[in-house]
C-alpha positions in Angstrom: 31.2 -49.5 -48.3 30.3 -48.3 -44.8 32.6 -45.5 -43.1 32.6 -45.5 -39.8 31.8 -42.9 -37.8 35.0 -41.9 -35.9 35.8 -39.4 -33.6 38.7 -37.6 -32.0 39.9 -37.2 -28.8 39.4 -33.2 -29.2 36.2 -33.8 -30.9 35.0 -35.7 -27.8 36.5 -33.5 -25.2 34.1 -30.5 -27.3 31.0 -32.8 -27.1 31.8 -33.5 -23.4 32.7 -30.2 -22.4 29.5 -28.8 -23.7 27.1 -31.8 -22.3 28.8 -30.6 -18.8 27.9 -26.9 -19.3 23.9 -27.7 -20.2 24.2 -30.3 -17.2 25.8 -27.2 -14.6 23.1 -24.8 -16.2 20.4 -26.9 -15.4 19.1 -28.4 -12.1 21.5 -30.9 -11.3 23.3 -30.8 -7.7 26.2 -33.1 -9.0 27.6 -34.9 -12.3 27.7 -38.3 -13.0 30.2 -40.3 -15.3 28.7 -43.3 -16.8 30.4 -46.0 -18.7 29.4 -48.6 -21.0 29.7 -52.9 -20.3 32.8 -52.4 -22.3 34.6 -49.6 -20.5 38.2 -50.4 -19.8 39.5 -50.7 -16.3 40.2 -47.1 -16.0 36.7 -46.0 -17.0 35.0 -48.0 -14.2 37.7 -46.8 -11.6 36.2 -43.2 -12.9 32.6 -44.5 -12.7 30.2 -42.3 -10.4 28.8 -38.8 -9.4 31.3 -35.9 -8.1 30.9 -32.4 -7.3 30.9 -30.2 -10.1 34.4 -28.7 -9.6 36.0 -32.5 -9.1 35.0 -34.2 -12.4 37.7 -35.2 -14.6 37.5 -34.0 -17.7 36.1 -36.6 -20.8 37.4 -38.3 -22.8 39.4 -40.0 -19.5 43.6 -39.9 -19.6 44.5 -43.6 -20.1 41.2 -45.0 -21.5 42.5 -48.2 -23.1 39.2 -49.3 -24.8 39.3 -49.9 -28.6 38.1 -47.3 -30.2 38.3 -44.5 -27.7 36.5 -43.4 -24.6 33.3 -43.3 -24.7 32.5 -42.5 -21.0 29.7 -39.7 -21.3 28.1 -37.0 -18.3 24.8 -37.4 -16.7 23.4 -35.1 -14.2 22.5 -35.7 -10.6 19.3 -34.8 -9.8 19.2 -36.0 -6.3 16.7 -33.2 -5.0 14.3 -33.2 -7.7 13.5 -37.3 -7.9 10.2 -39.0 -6.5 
């Protein structure tokens, strides 16, 4: 029998809050959220890059997608790129 691997909303909101920190200590000039295909209609409104001091925090308020948020960081490295 298989268990799944299930996480908390806490549990996420550590893993998030960390990934944020490494992204603000590194070179990025923004954040990015990215979602997957089956985000919820909240996580796409969310969707996009924002200043550092403007991101909301993960997992999103409201998510409605089965199994939890799974909306993750990414940085913006807009003045490091080809």
């Amino acid at each position: 029998m298989a268990i799944a691997n299930q996480q908390t909303d806490a549990q996420r909101r550590e893993e998030q809050r960390v990934a944020l920190e490494k992204i603000r200590a590194g070179l990025a000039t923004r954040v990015r959220i990215l979602v997957a295909p089956d985000a919820c209609p909240v996580c796409r409104a969310c969707e996009g890059a924002y200043e550092f001091g403007d991101v909301p925090e993960l997992p999103l308020e409201g998510c409605s997608r089965p199994g939890g948020c799974n909306a993750v960081y990414a940085p913006v490295l807009d003045l490091y790129g080809p």
